[in-house]
Steps between C-alpha positions, in 0.01 A plus 500: 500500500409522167716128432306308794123626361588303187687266659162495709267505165707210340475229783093566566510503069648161550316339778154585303694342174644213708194374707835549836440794775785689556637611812362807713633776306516742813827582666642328216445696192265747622525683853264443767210680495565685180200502323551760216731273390287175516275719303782563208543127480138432470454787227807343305253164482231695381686636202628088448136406476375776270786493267382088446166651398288450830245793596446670788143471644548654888650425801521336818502606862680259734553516871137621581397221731663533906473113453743469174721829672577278851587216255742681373617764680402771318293798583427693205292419156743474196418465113520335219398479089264277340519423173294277273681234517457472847092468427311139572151442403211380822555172560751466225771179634862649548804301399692473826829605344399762391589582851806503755298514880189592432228608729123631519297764629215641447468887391232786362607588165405883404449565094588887393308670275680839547844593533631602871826775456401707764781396818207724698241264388179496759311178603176686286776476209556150546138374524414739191802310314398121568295330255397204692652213741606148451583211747860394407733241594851591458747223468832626633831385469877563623764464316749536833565168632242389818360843462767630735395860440500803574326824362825556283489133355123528440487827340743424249391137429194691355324516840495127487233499234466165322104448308204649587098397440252724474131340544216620247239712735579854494324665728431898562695666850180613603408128535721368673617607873889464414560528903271288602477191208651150620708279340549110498805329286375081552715252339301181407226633711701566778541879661915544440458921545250699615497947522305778419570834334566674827841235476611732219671814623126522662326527221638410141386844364811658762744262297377631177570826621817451629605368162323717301688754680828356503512440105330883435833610674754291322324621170394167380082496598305232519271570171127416364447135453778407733426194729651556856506212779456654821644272664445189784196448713652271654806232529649378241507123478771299305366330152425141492600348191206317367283740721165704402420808733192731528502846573138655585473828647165634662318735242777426231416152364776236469845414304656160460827339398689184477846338458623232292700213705773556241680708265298612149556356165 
């Protein structure tokens, strides 16, 4: 087993280094279904990206959204890293191969100011620990050919994390009704998503506790000044090159970015 989880490792390592998906790896080098495994794969990246200098800065929680779950077939949240690299400044133009399939959607974004170990950790906890809120787009990616996945090929293709853009209004928790606020993604004016926070495991707070949780337990917590994207209000739409969306969220403000019709420089 230990053969096809590098075996697994080297082909999504050469797909991102390539620009060309690889097939599904379920069934083929991982079993169906196992997901411990999906997560060794995905920790073996990890170690890749750090060792080549890049930082980590949070994480990601993916399958949050019913919408993005029936698109896929898959019925639980998974995670992922984010490193620096993976940072893009509001409104900031993306080269489009920087990218295999990318897609959009628009997410909360919580900012940590304390450390969350505790696997027991209360929703009093989790307010206490959140320094403010951000309206985020994340730009996600697949590096499994026609995104043909499953919540094995996700979780080890790094929850199918790609960029993400974080707008420039932080705002305070007891602002904002996380539940309750609406969300628009428009593409040259146009409406191409729309969601609210109740979209997000019911309530984007529950998804931060589920991962807060969930890393507490593994013994690698999410930490003070960690960034962590709860996740889609809604569905994902594929990227446009050439394209500009908005994200605005009710009570949150708004977060912007673009793609270049061709490759960078």
């Amino acid at each position: 087993m230990e053969a096809d989880i590098e075996a697994a490792n080297r082909e999504l390592a050469d797909a991102r280094s390539t620009g060309k998906p690889c097939p599904p790896l379920r069934g083929r080098l991982l079993p169906e279904g196992d997901v411990e495994s999906a997560y060794h794969v995905q920790q073996l990246q990890a170690r890749a990206w750090q060792g080549r200098g890049e930082r980590r800065v949070g994480a990601k929680i993916g399958l949050t959204s019913r919408a993005v779950q029936e698109t896929f077939g898959v019925y639980q949240p998974d995670f992922g890293m984010l490193t620096d690299a993976m940072a893009v400044g509001d409104g900031v133009e993306v080269p489009i191969d920087r990218l295999l399939q990318p897609r959009v959607e628009a997410e909360i974004a919580f900012v940590l100011d304390k450390d969350l170990a505790d696997p027991q950790i209360t929703t009093v906890d989790l307010i206490r620990a959140v320094d403010h809120v951000l309206p985020a787009i994340e730009i996600v990616d697949s590096r499994i050919a026609g995104w043909d996945i499953s919540i094995v090929d996700t979780v080890a293709d790094n929850a199918s994390s790609g960029l993400f853009v974080l707008g420039t209004t932080p705002r305070r928790l007891a602002d904002v009704d996380l539940r309750l606020c609406g969300m628009v993604l428009e593409h040259a004016g146009e409406p191409v998503s729309v969601g609210a926070g109740a979209a997000c495991l019911g309530n984007p707070l529950h998804a931060l506790h589920w991962l807060a949780s969930t890393l507490a337990r593994a013994g690698d917590p999410l930490r003070a000044g960690d960034v962590v994207l709860s996740g889609a209000l809604g569905p994902m739409v594929p990227v446009t090159p050439g394209a500009a969306y908005e994200a605005r969220i009710s009570g949150l403000g708004s977060v912007r970015t673009s793609f270049s019709d061709r490759g960078g420089q």
